[in-house]
MIMILUM-818322 format. One line per 2 residues: number of its first residue (from 0); their letters; for each residue x, y, z of N, C-alpha, C. Coordinates in steps of 0.05 Angstrom, whole numbers, plus 32768, in hexadecimal, padded with zeros to 4 digits. Atoms other than C-alpha are relative to their C-alpha. Example, Ala and Ser with C-alpha at 12.3 -4.5 7.8 and 13.67 -1.06 7.14 Angstrom:
REM residues 2
0) as) 8012/7FE8/8000/80F6/7FA6/809C/8012/8018/8000  7FF0/7FE8/7FFF/8111/7FEB/808F/7FF1/8016/800E $
This chain:
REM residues 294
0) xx) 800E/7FFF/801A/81AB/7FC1/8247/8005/801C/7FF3  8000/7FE9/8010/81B7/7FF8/820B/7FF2/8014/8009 $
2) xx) 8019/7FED/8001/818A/8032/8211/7FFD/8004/7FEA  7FFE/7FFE/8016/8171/8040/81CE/8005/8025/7FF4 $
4) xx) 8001/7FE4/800D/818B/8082/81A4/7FFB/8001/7FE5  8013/8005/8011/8166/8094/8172/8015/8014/7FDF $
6) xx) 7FEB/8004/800E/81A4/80B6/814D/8019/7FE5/7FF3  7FED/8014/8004/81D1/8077/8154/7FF1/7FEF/7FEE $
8) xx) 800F/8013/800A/819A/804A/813A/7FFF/8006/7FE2  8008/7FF9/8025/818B/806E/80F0/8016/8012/7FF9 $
10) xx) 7FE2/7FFE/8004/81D8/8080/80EE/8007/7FFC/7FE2  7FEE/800E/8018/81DD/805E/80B0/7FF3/8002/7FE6 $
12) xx) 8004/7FF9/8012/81B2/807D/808E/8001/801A/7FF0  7FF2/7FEA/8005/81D6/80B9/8087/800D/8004/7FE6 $
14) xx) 7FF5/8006/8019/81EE/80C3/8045/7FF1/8000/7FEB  8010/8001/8017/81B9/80AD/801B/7FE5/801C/8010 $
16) xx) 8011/7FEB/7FF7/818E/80E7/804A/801D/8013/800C  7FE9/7FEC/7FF7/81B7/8123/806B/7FF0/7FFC/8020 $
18) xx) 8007/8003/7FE8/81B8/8125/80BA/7FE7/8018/8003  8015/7FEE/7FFA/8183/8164/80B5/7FE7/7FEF/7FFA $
20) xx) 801A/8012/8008/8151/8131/8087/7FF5/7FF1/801C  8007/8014/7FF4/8158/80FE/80B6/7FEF/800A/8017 $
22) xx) 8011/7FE9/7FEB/8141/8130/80F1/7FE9/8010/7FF5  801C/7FFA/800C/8109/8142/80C1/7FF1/7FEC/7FFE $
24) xx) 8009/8019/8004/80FC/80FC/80B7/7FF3/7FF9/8020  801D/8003/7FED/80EC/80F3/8102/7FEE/8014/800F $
26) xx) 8010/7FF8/7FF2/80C2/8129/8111/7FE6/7FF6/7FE4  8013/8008/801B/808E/8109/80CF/7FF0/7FF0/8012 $
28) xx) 8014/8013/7FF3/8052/80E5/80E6/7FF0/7FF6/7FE0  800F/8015/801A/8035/80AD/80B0/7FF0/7FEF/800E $
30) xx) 8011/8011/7FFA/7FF4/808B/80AC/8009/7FEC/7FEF  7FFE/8013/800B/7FEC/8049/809A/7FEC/7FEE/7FFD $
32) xx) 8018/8017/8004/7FAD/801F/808E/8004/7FED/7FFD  7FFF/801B/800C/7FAF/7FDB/808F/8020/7FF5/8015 $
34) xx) 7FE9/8014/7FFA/7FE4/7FAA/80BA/8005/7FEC/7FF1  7FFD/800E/8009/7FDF/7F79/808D/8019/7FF4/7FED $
36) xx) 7FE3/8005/8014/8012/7F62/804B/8016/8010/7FFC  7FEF/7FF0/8005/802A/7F9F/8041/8005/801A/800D $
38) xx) 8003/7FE8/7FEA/8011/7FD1/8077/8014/7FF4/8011  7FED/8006/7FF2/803D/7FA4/80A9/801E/8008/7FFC $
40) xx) 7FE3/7FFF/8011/807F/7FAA/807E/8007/801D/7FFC  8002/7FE2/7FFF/8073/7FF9/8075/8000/800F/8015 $
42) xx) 7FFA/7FF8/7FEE/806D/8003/80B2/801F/7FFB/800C  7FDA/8002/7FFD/80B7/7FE1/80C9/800C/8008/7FEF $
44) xx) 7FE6/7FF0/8018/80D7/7FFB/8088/7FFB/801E/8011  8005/7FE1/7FF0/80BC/8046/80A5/800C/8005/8012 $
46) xx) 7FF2/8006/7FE4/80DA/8036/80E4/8012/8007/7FFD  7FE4/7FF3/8008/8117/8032/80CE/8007/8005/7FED $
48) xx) 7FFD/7FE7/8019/8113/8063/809C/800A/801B/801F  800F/7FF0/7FF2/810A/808E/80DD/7FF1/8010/800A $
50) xx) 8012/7FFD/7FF6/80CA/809E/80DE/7FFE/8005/801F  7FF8/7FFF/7FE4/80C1/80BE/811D/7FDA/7FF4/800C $
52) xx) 8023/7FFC/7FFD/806A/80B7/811C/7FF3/7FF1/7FF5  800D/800F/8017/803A/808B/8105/7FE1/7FF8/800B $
54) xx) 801B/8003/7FEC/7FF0/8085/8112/7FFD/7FE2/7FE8  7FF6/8012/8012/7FE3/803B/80FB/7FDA/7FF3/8008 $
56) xx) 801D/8013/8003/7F97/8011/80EF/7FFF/7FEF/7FF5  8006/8013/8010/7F7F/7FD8/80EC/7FEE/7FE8/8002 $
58) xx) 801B/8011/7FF4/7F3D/7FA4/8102/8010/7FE7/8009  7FFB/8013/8001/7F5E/7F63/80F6/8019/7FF5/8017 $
60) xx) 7FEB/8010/7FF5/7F89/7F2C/8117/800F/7FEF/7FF1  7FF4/8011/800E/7FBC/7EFD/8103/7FFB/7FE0/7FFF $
62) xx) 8005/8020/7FFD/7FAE/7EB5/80E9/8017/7FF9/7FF1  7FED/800B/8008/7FD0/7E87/80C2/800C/8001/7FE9 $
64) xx) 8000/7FFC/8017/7FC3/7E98/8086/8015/8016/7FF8  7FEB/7FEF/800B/7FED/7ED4/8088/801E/7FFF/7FFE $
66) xx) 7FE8/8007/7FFB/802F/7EB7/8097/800F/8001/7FE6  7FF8/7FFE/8018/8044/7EB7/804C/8008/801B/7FFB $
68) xx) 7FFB/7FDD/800C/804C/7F07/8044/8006/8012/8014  7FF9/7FE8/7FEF/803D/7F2B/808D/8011/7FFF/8011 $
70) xx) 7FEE/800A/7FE9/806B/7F3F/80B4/7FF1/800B/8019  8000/7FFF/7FE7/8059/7F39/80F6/7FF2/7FEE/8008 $
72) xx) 800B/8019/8003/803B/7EF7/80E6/800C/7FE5/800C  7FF4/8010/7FF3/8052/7EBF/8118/7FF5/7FE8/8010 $
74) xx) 800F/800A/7FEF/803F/7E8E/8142/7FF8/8004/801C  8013/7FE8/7FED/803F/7EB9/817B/7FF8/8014/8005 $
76) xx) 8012/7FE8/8001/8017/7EED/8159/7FE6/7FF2/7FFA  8014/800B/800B/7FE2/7EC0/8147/7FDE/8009/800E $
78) xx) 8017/7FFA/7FF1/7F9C/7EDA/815B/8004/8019/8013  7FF6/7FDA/7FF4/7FBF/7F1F/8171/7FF9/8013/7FF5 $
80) xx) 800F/7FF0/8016/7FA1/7F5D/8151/801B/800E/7FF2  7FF0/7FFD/800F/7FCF/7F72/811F/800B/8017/8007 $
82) xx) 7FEF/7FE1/7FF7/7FD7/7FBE/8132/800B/7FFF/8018  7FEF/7FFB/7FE7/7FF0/7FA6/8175/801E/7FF6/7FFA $
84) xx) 7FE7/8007/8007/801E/7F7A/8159/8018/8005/7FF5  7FF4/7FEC/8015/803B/7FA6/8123/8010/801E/8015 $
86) xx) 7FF6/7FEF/7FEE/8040/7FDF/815D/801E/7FFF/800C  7FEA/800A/7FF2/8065/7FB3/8183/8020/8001/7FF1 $
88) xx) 7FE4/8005/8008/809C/7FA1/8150/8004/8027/7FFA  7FF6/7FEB/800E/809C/7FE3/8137/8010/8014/801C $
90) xx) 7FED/7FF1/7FE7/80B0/8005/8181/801A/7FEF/800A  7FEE/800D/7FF8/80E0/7FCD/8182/801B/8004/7FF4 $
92) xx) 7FF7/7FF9/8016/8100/7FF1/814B/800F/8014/8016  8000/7FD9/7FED/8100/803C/816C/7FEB/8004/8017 $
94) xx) 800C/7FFA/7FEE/80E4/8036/81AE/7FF0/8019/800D  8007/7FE8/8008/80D4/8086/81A7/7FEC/8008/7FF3 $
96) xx) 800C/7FFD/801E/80A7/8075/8165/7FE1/8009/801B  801B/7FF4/7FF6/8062/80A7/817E/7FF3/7FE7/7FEB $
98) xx) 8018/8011/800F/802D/806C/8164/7FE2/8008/8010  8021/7FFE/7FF8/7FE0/8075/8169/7FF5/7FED/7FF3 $
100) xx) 8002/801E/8009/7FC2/8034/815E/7FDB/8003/7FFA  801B/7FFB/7FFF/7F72/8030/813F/7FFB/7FDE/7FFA $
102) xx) 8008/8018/8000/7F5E/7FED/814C/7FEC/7FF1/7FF0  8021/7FFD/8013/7F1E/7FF9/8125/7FFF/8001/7FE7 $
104) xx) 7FFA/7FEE/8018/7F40/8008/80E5/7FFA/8013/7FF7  800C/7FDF/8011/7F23/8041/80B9/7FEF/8004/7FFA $
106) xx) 800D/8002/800B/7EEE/8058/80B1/7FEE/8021/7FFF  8007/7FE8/8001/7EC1/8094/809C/8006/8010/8028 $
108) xx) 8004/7FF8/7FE6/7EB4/809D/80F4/8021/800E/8007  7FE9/7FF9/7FF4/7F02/80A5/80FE/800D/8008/7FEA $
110) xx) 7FF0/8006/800E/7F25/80B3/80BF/8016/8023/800B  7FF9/7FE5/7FF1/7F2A/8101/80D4/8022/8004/8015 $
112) xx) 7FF4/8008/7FEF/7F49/80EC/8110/8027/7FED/7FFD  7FED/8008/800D/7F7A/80BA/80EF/8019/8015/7FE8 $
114) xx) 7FED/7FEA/800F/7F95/80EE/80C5/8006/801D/8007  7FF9/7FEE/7FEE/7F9B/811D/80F7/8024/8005/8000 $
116) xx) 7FDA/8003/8002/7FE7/8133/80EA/8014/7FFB/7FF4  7FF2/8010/800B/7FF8/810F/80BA/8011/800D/7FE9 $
118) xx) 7FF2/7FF0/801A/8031/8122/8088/7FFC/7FE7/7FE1  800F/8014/801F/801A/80DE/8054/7FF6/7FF0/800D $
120) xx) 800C/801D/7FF5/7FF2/80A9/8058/800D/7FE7/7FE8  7FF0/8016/8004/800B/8063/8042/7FED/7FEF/8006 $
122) xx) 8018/8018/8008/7FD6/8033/8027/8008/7FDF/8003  7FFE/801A/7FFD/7FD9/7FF0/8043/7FE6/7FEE/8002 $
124) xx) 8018/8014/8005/7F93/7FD6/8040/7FFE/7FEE/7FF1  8004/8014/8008/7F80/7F95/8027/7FEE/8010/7FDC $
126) xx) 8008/7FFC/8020/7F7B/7F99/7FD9/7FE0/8008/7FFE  801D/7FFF/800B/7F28/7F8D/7FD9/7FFA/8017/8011 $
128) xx) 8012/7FF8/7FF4/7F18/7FBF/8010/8003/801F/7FE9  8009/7FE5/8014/7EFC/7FF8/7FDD/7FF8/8011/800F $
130) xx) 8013/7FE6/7FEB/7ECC/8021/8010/8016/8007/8015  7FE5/7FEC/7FF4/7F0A/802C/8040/801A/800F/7FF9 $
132) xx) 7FED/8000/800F/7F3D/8035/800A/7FF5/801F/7FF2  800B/7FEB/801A/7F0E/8067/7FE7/8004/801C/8015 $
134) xx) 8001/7FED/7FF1/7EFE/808E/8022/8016/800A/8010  7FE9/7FF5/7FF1/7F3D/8094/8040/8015/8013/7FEA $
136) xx) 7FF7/7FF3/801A/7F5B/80AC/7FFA/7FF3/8019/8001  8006/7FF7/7FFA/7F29/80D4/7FF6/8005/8021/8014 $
138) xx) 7FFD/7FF1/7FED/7F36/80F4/803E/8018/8011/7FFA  7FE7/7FFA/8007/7F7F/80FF/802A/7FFF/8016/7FEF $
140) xx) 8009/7FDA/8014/7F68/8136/7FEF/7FF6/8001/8009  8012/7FE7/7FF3/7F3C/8158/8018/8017/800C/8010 $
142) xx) 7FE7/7FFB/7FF6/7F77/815A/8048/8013/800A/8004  7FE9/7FF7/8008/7FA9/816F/8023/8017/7FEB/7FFD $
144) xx) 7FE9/8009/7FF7/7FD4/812E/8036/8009/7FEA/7FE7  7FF4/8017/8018/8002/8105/7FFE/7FF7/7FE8/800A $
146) xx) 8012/801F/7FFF/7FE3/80B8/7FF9/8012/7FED/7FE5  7FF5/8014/8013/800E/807F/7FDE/7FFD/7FE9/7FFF $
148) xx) 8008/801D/7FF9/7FF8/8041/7FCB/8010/7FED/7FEB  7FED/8013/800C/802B/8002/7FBB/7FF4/7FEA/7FFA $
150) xx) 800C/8025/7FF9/8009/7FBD/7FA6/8010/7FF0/7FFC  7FEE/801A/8004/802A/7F81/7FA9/7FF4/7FF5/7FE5 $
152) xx) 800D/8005/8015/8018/7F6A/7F68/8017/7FE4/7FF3  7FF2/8010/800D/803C/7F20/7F50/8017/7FFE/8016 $
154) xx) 7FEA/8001/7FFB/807D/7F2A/7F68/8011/8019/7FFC  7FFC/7FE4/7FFA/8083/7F6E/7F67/7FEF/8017/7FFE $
156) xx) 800F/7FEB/7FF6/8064/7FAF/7F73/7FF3/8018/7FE6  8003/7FF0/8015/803A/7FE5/7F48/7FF9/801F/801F $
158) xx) 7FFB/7FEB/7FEF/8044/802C/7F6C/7FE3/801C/7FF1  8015/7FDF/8012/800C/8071/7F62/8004/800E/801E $
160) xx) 8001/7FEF/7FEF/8012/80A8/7F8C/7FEF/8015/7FF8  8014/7FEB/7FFA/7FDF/80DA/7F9C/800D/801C/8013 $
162) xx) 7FFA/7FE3/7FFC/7FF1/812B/7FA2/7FEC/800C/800C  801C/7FEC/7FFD/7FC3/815D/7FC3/7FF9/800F/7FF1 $
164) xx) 8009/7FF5/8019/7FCA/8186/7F82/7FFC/7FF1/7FE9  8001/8016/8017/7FC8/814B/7F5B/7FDF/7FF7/7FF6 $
166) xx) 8016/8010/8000/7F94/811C/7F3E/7FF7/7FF2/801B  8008/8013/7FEA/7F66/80F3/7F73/8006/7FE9/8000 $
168) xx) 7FFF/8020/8003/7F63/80A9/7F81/7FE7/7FFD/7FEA  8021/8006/800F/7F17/80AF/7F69/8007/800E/7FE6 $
170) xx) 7FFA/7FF5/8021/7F2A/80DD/7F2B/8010/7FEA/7FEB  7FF0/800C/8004/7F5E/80A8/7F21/7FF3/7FE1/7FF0 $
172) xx) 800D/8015/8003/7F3C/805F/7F29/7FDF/8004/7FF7  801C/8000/800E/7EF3/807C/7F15/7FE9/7FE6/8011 $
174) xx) 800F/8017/7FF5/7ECE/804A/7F45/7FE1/8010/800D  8015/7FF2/7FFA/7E97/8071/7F55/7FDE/7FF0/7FF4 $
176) xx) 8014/8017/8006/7E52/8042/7F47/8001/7FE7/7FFC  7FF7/801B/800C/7E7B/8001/7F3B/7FFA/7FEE/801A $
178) xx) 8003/8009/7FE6/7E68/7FC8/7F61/801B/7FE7/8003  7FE4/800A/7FF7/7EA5/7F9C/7F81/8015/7FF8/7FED $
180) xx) 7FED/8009/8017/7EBF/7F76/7F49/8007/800E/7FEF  7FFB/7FEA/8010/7EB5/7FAF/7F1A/8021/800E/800C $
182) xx) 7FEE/7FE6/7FF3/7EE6/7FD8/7F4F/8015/7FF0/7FFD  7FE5/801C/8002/7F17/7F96/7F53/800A/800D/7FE5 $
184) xx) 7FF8/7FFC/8013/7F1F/7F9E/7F10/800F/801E/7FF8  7FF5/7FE0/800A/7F29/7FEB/7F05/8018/8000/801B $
186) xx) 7FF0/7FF6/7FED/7F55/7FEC/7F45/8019/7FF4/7FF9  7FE6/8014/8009/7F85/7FB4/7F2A/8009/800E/7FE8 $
188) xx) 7FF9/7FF9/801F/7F87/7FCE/7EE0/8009/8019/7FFD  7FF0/7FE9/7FFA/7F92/8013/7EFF/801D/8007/8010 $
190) xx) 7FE7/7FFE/7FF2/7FC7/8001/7F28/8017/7FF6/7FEA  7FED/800F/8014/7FE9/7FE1/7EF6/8001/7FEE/7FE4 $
192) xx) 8011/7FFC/801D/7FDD/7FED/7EAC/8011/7FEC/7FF8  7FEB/800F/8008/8014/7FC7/7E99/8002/7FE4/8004 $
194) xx) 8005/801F/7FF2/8000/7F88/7EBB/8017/7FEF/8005  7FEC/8002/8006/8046/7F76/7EBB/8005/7FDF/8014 $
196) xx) 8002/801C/7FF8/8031/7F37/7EED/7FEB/7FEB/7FFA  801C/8018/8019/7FFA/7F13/7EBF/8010/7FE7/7FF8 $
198) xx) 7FF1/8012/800F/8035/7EED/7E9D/8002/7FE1/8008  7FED/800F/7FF5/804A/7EC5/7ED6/7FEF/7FEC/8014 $
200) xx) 801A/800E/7FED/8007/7EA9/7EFD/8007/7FE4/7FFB  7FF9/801F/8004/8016/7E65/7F05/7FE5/7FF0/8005 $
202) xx) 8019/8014/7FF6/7FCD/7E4B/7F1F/7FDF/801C/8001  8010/7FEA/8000/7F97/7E7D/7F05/7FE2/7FF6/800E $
204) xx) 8018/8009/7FEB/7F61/7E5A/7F38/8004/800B/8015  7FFA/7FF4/7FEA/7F80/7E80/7F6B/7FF6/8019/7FFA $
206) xx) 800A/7FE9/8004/7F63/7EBF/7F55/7FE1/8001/7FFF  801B/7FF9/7FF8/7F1D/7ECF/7F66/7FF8/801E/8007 $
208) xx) 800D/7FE6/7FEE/7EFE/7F12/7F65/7FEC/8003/800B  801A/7FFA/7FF8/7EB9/7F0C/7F70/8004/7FFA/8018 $
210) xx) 8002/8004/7FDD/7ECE/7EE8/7FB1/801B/8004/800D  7FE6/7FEB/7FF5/7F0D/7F14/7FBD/8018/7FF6/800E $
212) xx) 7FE9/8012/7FF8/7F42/7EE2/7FBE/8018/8006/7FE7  7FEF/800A/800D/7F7E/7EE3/7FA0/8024/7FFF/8007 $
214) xx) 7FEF/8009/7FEC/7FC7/7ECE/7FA9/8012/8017/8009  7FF3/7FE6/7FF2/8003/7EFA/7FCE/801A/7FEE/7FFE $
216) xx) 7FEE/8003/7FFC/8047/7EF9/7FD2/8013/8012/8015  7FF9/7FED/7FEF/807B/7F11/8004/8013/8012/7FEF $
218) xx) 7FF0/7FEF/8013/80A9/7F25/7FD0/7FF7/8019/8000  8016/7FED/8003/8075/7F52/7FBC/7FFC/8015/8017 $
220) xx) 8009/7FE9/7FE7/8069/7F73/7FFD/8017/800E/8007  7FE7/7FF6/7FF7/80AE/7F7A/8006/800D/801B/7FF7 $
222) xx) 7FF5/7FF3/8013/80BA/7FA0/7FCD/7FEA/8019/800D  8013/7FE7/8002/807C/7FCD/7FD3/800E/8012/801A $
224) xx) 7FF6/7FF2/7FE7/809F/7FE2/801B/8016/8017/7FF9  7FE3/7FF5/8006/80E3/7FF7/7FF8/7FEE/8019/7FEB $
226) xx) 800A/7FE8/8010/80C4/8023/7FC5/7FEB/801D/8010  800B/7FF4/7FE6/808D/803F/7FFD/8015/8015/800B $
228) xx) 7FE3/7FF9/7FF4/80CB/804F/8023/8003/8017/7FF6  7FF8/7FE7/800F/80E2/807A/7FE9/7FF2/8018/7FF6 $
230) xx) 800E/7FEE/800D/80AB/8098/7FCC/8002/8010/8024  8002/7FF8/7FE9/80A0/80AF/801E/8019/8019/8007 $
232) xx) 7FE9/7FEF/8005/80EA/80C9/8020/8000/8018/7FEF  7FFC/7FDF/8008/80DF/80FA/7FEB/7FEB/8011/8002 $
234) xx) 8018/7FEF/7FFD/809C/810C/7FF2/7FFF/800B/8020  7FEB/7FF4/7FED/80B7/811C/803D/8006/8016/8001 $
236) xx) 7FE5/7FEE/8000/80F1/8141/8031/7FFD/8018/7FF0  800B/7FE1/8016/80CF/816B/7FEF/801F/7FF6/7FEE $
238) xx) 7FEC/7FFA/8014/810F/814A/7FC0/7FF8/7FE8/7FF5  800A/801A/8011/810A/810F/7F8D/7FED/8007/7FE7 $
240) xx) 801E/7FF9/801B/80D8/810E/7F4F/7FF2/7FEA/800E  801C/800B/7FEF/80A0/80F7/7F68/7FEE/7FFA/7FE5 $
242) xx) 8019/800A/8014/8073/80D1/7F31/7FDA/7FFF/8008  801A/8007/7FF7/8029/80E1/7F46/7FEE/7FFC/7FEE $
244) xx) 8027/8008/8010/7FE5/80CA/7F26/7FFE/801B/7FF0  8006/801D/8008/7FDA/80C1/7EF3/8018/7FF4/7FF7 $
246) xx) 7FE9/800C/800F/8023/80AF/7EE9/8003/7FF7/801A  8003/800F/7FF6/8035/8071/7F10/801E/7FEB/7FEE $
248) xx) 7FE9/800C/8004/806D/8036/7F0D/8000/7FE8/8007  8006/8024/7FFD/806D/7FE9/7F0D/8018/7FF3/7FFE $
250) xx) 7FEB/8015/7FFE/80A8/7FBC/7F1D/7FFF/7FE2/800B  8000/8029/8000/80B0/7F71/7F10/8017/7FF4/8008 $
252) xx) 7FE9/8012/7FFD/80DE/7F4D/7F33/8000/7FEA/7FF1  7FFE/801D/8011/80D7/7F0B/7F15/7FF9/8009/7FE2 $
254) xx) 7FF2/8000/801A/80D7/7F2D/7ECC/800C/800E/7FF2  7FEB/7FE3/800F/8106/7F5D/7ED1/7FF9/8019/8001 $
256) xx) 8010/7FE6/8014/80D9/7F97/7EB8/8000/800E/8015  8013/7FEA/7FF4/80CC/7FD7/7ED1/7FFE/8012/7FE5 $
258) xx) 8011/7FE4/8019/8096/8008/7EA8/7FFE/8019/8010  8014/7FEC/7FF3/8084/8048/7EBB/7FE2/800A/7FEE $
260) xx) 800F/7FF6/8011/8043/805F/7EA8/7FEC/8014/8004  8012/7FE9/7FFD/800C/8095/7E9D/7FEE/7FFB/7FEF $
262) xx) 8017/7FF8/800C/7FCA/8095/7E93/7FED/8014/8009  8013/7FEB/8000/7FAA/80D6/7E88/7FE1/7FFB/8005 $
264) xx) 8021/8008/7FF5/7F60/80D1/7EA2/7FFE/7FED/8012  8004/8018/7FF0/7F70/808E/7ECC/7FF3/7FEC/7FF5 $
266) xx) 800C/801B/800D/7F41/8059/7EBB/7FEA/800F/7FE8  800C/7FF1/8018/7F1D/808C/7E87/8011/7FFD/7FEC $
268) xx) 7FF8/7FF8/8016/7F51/808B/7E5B/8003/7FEC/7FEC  8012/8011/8013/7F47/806B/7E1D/8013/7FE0/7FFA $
270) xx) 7FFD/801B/8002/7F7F/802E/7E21/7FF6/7FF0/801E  8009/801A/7FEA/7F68/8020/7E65/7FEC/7FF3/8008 $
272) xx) 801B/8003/800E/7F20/8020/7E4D/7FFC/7FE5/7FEE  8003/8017/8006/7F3A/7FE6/7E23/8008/7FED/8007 $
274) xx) 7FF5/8017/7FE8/7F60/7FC5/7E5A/7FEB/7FF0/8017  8017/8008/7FEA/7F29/7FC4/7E89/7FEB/7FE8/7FEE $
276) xx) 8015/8013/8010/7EFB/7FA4/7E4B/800C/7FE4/7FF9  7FF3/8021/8005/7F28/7F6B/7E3E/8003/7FF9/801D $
278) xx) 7FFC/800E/7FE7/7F33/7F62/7E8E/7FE3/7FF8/8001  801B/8017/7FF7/7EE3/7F57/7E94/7FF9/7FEC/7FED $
280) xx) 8004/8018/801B/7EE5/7F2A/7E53/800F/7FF2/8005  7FF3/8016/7FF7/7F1E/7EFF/7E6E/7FF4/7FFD/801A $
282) xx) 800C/8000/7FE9/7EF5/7F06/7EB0/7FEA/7FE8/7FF9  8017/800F/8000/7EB3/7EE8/7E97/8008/7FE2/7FF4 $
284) xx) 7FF2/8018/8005/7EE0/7EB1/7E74/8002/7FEF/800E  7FF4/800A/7FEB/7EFC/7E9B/7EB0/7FE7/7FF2/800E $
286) xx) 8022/8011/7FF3/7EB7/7E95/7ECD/7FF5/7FEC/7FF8  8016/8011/8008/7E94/7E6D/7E98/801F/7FED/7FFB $
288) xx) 7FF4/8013/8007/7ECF/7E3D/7E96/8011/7FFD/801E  7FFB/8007/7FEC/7ED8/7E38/7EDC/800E/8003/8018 $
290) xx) 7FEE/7FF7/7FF2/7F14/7E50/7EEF/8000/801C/8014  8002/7FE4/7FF0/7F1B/7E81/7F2E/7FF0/7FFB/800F $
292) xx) 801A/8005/7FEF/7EDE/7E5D/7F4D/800C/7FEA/801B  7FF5/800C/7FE4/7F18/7E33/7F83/7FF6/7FE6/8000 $
């Protein structure tokens, strides 16, 4: 059997990095919240990115439901906890890869701990969870540590990155007294002013916020990985333009488009003040005519 070398293996990505990067690349340690759609996928793109580190969380197991988007979703991962599973492929990658695994996911008790080291974190939590999403953001400016978060959004991805000299998440999204749906709303309309996947909804009963459903694609996750990837690469290395909060970037596969955009203040500022008012006015619509209720 081979032995694995950890030069031969990321060989090929020489070129678009220089052999010094790449040897910068694995001494980096990245968090990751969340195994799920797009935490799974970020973590193996990282991998072989050569990521040499990665402290990784996450509560849940795999059912059936996820088979559509995660990877590490199978039938003989079924009822496996996700961060073991994800581990697994990911040392199957780079047998080398230092992982620290929090079974518990995130939470105020450990976040400290979780970001012990870390050169970025890499937001993969499940869209609705707000109170771990906040506080781990959060943790990251106090920190000092870059925080990038990709959503799968349609069929492709809306990108914001968070600086330590930059704006916050909370300066950013403004969620501070809102209660869930409120945050749904400001978290979607801040990630992606542009809405650039509204067009294309084929069955708007599939969307539910109050009861925090709505649909996914793998496309979507896929994409959010490749960009992840990049933004990680330069924010890394210290080369690239780096677009941080409140400037941000949305790409549609299925319509072509990519926007970039900036909104000064975040969800303060005065067109996203009228984005948010038409999202809870097509919101209460939806309600009193049914749709969204499954």
């Amino acid at each position: 059997m081979r032995t694995f070398d950890y030069d031969a293996a990321f060989v090929r990505n020489l070129g678009w990095v220089t052999a010094l990067e790449q040897a910068q690349l694995r001494r980096k340690r990245i968090a990751i919240a969340g195994m799920g759609g797009v935490g799974g996928v970020h973590l193996t793109t990282l991998a072989r990115l050569g990521i040499g580190a990665f402290n990784i969380a996450d509560f849940d197991s795999f059912d059936l439901a996820n088979f559509n988007r995660q990877a590490g979703a199978t039938m003989s991962s079924l009822g496996r906890p996700k961060v073991d599973v994800l581990a697994e492929l990911a040392l199957d990658i780079n047998p080398e890869l230092d992982i620290r695994r929090f079974p518990k996911g995130v939470s105020d008790a450990n976040l400290d701990k979780f970001l012990d080291g870390v050169d970025l974190y890499v937001d993969g939590l499940d869209f609705f969870s707000f109170a771990a999403r906040r506080a781990t953001f959060a943790a990251c400016h106090r920190l000092g540590i870059p925080a990038v978060t990709a959503a799968p959004l349609g069929m492709g991805t809306a990108v914001l990155t968070f600086i330590p000299d930059g704006m916050s998440f909370e300066e950013y999204f403004c969620l501070e007294g809102c209660d869930e749906e409120e945050m749904a709303i400001r978290f979607l309309l801040g990630l992606s002013p542009g809405m650039l996947q509204r067009g294309y909804l084929a069955d708007p009963s599939r969307v539910d916020l109050s009861e925090q459903r709505g649909p996914s694609t793998i496309a979507a996750c896929q994409l959010c990985a490749g960009v992840t990837a990049t933004e990680a690469l330069k924010l890394l290395l210290g080369r690239g333009k780096v677009l941080a909060a409140p400037r941000g970037y949305q790409f549609d596969a299925y319509r072509n488009s990519f926007i970039k955009t900036w909104r000064p203040g975040g969800n303060r500022n005065p067109l996203q003040r009228l984005g948010l008012w038409l999202a809870r006015k097509q919101l209460r619509r939806m309600k009193g005519s049914g749709v969204g209720r499954g």
